[in-house]
Residue frames relative to the residue before (quaternion, step in Angstrom):
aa qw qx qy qz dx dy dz
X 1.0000 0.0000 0.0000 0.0000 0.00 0.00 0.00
X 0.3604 -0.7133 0.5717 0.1854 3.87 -0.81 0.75
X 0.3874 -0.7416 0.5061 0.2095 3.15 -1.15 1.67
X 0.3640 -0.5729 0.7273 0.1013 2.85 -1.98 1.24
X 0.3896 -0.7169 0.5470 0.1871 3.58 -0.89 0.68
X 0.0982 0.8314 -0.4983 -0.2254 4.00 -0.36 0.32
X 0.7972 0.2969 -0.4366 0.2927 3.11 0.73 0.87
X 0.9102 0.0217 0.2268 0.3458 3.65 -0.78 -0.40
X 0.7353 0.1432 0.0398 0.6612 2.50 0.02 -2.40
X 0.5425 0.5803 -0.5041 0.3388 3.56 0.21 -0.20
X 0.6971 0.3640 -0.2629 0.5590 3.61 0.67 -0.97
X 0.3964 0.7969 -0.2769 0.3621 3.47 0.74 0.26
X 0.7928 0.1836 0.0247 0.5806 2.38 0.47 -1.94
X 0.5390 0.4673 -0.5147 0.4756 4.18 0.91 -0.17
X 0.7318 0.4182 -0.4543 0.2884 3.54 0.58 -0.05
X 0.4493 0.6804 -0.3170 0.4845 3.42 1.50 -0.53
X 0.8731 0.0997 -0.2706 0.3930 3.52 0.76 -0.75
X 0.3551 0.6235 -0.4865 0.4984 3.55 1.35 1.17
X 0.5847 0.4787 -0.2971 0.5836 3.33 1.11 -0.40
X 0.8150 0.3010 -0.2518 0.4263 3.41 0.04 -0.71
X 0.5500 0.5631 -0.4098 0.4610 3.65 1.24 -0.25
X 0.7103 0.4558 -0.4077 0.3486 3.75 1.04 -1.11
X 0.6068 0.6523 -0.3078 0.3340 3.25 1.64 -0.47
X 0.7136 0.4026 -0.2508 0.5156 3.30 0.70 -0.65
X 0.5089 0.5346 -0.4142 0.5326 3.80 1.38 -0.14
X 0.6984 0.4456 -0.2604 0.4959 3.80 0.92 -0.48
X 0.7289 0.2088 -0.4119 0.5054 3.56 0.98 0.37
X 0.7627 -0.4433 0.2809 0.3780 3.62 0.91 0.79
X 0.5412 0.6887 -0.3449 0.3375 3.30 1.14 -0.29
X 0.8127 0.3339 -0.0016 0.4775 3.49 1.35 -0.67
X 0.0987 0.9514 -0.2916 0.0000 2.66 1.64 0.61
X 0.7800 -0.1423 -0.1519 0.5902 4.15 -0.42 0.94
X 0.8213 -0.3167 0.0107 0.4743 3.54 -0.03 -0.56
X 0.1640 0.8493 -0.3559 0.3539 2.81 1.36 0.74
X 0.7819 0.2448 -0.2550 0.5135 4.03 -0.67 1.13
X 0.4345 -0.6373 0.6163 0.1588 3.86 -1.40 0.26
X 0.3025 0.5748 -0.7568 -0.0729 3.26 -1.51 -0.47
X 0.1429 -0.7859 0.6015 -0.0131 3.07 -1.93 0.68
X 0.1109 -0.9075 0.3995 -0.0681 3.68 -0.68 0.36
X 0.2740 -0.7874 0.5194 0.1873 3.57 0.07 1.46
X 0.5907 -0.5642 0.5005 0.2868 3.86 -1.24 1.74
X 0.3090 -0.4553 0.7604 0.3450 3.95 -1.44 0.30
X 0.9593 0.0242 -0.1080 0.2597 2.45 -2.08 1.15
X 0.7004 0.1652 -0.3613 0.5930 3.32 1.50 1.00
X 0.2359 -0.8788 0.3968 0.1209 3.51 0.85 1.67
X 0.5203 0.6272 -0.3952 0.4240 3.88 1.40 -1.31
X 0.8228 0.4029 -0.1158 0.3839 3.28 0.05 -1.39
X 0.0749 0.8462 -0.5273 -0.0179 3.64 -1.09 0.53
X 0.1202 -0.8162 0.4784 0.3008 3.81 -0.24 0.38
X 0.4505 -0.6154 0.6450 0.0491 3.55 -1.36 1.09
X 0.5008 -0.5583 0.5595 0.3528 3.68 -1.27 0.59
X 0.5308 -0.5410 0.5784 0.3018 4.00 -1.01 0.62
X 0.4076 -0.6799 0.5169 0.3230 3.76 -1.30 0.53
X 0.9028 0.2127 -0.2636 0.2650 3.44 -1.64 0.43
X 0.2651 0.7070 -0.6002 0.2640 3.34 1.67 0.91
X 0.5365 -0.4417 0.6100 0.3808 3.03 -2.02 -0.55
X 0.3560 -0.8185 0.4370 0.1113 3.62 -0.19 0.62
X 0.4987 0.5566 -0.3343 0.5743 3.28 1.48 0.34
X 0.8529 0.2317 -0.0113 0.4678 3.22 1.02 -0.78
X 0.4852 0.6653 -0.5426 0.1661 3.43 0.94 0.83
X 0.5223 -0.5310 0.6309 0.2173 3.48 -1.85 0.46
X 0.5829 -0.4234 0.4868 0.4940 3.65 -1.44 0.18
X 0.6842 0.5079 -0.4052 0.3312 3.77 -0.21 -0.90
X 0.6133 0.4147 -0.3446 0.5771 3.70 1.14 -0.40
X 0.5030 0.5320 -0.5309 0.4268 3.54 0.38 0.71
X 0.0097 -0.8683 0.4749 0.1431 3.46 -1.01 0.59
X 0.6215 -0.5808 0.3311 0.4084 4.13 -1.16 0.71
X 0.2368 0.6454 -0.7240 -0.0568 3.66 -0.56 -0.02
X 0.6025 -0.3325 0.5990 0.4095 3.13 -2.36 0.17
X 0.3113 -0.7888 0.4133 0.3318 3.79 -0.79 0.55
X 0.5491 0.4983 -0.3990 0.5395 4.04 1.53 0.11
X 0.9326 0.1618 -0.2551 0.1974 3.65 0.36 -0.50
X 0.5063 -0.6216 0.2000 0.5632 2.88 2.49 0.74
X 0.5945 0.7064 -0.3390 0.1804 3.34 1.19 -1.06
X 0.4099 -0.8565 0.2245 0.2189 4.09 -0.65 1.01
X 0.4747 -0.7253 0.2955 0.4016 3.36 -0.13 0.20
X 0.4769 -0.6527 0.3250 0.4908 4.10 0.06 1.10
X 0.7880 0.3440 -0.4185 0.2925 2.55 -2.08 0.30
X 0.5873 0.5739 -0.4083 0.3987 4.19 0.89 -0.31
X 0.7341 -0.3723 0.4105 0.3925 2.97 -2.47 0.13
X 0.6485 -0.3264 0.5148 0.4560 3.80 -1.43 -0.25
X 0.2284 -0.7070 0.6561 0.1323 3.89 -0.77 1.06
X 0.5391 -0.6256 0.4271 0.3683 3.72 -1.11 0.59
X 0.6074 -0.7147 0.2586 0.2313 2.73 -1.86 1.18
X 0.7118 0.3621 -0.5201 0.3029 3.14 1.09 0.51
X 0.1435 0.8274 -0.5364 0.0840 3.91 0.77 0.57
X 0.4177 0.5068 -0.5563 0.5091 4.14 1.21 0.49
X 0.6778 0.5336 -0.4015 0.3076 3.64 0.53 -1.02
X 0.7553 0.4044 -0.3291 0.3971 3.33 0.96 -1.11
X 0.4716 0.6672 -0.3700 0.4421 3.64 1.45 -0.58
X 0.6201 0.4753 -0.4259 0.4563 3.88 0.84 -1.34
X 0.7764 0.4678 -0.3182 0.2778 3.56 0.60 -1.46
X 0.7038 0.4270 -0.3775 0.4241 4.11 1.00 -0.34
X 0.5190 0.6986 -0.3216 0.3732 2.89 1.31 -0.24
X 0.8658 0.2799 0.0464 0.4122 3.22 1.44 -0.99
X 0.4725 0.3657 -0.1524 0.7872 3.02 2.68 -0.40
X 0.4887 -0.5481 0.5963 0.3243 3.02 -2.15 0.26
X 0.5050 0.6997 -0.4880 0.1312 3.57 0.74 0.31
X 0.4689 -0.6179 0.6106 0.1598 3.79 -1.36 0.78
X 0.9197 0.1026 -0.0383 0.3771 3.68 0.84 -0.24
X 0.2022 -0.8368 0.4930 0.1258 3.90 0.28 0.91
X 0.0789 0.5882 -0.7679 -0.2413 3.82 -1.01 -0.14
X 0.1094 -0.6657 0.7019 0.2284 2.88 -1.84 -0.14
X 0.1762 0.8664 -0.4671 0.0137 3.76 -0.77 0.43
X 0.5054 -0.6416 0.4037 0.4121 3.54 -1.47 0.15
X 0.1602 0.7913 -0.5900 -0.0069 3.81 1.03 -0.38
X 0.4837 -0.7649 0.4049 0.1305 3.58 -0.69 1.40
X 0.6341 0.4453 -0.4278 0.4653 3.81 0.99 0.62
X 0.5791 0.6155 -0.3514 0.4029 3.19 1.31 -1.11
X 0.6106 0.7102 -0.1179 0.3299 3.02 1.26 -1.62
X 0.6913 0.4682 -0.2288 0.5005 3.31 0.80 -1.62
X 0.6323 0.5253 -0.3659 0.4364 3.63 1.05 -1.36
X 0.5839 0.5821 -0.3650 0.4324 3.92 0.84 -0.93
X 0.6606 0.5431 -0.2942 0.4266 3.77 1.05 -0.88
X 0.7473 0.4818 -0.1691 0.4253 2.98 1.02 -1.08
X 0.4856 0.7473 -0.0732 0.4476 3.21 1.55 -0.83
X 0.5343 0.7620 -0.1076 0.3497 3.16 1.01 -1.72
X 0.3376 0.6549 -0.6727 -0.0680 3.64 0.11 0.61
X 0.7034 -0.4698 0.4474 0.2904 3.61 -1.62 0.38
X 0.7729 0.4642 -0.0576 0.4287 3.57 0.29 0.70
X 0.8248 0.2923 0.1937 0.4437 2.54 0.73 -2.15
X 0.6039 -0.5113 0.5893 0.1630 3.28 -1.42 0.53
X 0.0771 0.7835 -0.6116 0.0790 4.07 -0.57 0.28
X 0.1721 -0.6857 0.6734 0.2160 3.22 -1.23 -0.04
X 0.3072 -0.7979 0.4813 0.1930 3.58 -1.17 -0.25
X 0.2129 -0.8292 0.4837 0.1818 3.38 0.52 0.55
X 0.2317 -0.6463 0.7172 -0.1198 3.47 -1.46 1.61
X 0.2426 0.7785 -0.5770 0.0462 3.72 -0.49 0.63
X 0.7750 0.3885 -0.2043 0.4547 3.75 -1.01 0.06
X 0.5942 0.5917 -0.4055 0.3638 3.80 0.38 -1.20
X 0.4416 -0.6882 0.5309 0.2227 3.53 -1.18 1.00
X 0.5437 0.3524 -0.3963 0.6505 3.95 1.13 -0.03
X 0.5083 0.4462 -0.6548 0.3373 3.44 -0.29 1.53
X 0.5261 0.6097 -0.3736 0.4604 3.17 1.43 0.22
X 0.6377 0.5523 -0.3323 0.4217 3.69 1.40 -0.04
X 0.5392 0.6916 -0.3644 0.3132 2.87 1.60 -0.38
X 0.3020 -0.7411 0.5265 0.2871 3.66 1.25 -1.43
X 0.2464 0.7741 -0.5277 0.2482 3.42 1.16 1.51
X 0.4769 -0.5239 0.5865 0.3925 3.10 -1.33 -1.08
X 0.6716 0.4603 -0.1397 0.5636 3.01 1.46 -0.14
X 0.0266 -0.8641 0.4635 0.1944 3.39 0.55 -0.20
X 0.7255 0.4675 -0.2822 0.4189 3.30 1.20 -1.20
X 0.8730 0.2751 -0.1110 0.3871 3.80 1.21 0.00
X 0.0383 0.8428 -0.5351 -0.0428 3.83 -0.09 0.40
X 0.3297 -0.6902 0.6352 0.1067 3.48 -1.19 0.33
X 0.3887 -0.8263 0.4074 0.0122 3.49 -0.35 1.34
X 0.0856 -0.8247 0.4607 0.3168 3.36 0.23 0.17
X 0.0130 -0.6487 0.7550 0.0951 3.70 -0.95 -0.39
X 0.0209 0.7549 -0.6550 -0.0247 3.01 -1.27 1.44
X 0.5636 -0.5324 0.3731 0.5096 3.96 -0.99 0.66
X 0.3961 -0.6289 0.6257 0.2370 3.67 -1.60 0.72
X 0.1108 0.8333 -0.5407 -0.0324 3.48 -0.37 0.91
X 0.6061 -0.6753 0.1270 0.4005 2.96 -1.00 0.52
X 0.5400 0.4363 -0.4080 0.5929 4.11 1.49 -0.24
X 0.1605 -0.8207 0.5232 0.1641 3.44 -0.53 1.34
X 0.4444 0.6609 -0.4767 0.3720 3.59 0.92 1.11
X 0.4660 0.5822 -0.3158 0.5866 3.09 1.75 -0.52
X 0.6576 0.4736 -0.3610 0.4614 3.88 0.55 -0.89
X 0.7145 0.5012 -0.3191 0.3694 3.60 1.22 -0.57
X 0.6121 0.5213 -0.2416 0.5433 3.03 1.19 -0.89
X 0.6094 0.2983 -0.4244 0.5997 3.87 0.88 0.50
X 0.6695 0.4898 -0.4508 0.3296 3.58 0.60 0.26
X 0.4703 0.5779 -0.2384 0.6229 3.33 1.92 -1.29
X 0.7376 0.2648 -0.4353 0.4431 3.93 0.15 -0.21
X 0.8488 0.3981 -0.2271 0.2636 3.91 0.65 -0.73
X 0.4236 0.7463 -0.3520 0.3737 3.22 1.36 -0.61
X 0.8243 0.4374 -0.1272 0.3363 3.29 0.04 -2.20
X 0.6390 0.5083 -0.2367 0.5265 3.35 1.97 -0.98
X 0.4714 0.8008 -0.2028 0.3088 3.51 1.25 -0.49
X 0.0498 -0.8207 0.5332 0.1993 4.03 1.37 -0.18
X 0.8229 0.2314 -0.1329 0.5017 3.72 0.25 -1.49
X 0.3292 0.6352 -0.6472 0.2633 4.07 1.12 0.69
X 0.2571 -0.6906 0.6281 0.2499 4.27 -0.85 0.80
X 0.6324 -0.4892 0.4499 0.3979 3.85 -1.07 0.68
X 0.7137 0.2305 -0.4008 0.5261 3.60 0.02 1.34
X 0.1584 -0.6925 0.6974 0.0948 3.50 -1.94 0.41
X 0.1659 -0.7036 0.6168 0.3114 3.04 -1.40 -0.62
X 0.3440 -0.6910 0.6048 0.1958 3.67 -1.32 0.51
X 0.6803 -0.5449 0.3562 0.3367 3.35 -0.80 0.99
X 0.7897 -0.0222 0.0723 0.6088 4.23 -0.68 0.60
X 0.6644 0.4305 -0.3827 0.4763 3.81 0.91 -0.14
X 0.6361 -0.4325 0.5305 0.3562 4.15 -0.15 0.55
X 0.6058 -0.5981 0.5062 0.1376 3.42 -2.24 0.02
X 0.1845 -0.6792 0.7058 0.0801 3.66 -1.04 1.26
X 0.0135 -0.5277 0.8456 -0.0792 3.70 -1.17 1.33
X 0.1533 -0.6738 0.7222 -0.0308 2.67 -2.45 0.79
X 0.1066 -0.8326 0.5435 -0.0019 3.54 -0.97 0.79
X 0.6521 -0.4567 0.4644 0.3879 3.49 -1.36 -0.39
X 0.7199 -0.0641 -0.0249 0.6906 3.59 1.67 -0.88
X 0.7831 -0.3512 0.4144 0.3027 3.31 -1.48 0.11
X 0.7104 0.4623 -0.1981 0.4923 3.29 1.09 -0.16
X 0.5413 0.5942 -0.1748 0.5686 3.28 1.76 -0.88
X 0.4834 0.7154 -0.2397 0.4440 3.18 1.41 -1.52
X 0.7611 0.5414 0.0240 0.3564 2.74 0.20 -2.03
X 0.7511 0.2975 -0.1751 0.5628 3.66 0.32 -0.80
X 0.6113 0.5173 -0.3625 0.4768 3.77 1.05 -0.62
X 0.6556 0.4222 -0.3618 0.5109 3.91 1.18 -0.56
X 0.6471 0.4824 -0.4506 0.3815 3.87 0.97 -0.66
X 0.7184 0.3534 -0.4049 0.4417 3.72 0.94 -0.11
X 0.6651 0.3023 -0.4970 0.4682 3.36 0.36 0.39
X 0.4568 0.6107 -0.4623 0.4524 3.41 0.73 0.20
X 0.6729 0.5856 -0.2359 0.3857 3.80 1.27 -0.87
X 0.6653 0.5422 -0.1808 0.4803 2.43 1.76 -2.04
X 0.6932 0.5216 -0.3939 0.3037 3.32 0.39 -0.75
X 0.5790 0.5168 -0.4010 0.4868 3.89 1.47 -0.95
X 0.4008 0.6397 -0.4439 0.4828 3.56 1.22 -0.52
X 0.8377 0.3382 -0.2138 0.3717 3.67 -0.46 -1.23
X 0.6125 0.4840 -0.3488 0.5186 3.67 1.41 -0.88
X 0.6389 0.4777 -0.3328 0.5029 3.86 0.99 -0.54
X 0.4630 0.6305 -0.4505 0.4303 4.16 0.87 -0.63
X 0.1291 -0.5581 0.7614 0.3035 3.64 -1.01 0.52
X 0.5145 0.5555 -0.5369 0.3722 3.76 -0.04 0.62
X 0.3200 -0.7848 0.4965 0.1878 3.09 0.96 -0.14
X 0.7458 -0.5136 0.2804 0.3185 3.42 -1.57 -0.30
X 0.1375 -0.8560 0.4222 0.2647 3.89 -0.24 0.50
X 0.2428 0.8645 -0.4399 -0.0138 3.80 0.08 0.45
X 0.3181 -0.7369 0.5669 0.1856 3.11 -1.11 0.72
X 0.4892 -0.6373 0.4499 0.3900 3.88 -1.21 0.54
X 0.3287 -0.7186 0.5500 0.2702 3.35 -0.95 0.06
X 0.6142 -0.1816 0.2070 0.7396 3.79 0.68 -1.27
């Protein structure tokens, strides 16, 4: 069934992330239905709506938005199929102060996830020195630690390694990457969201352009 919004902020916010989905579908980042985005309701913090699975992301409408609780992903009856990765965004409010997840394939982040990627294992990437660590909002500016987590194949399992490292994580910056699977950033708004994925999205073409290549260490 396609969500009807009954309030306000609800319709609000499904338009905020139809808007911002056609955008990032128009720079390639989201490529057919491919990527997520999600967004905790004003003034109904529990609850958040998430983009529905197998749209075209160029072209969604508010009704292709769907209800979930916003900690346990879980939907509200009677709706469309939420995307498959709506644990990820659940692992990340659950455990961050963020109000808004993206998820995408943007093709550096990505490539760096591939490369990144141990089989098994957790990793980080190290990011040092670059002046767009200051977009992130560290404590550090001059340094972040990337995660990369393995892409298995029960993406609840991929949460449950995010819900255990992140929150424990001091120098983790408000974004990861998932092995061969692209980049989840998170913000206070959709816009934050947004601008926090275009600099690691830089940083990362940064590191794929470095004849230094990539430094990572394993984690577990």
């Amino acid at each position: 069934m396609s969500y009807t919004p009954t309030t306000v902020a609800a319709r609000q916010t499904a338009q905020q992330l139809a808007q911002f989905s056609r955008t990032l579908y128009e720079r390639g980042w989201m490529p057919g239905t491919a990527g997520n985005l999600s967004m905790r309701v004003p003034r109904a913090p529990g609850r958040a709506l998430i983009t529905a699975s197998g749209r075209d992301k160029g072209d969604l409408r508010i009704q292709d938005m769907v209800e979930i609780d916003a900690e346990t992903g879980r939907p509200s009856p009677g709706q469309d199929r939420a995307s498959a990765e709506t644990s990820l965004h659940a692992a990340l409010y659950r455990t961050t102060d963020a109000q808004a997840v993206i998820h995408v394939h943007s093709p550096h982040a990505t490539a760096v996830a591939h490369r990144a990627g141990l089989d098994g294992a957790t990793s980080v990437v190290h990011i040092e020195r670059y002046e767009l660590l200051k977009g992130l909002g560290l404590d550090d500016p001059a340094a972040a630690k990337l995660p990369v987590f393995p892409n298995w194949a029960r993406v609840d399992r991929i949460a449950e390694d995010i819900a255990a490292h992140v929150p424990a994580d001091p120098g983790c910056p408000p974004g990861l990457l998932i092995a061969d699977h692209g980049i989840t950033v998170w913000g206070q708004t959709l816009g934050q969201a947004r601008n926090r994925l275009e600099c690691l999205e830089a940083l990362c073409q940064l590191l794929v352009l470095s004849p230094a290549g990539l430094n990572v260490t394993r984690v577990s």
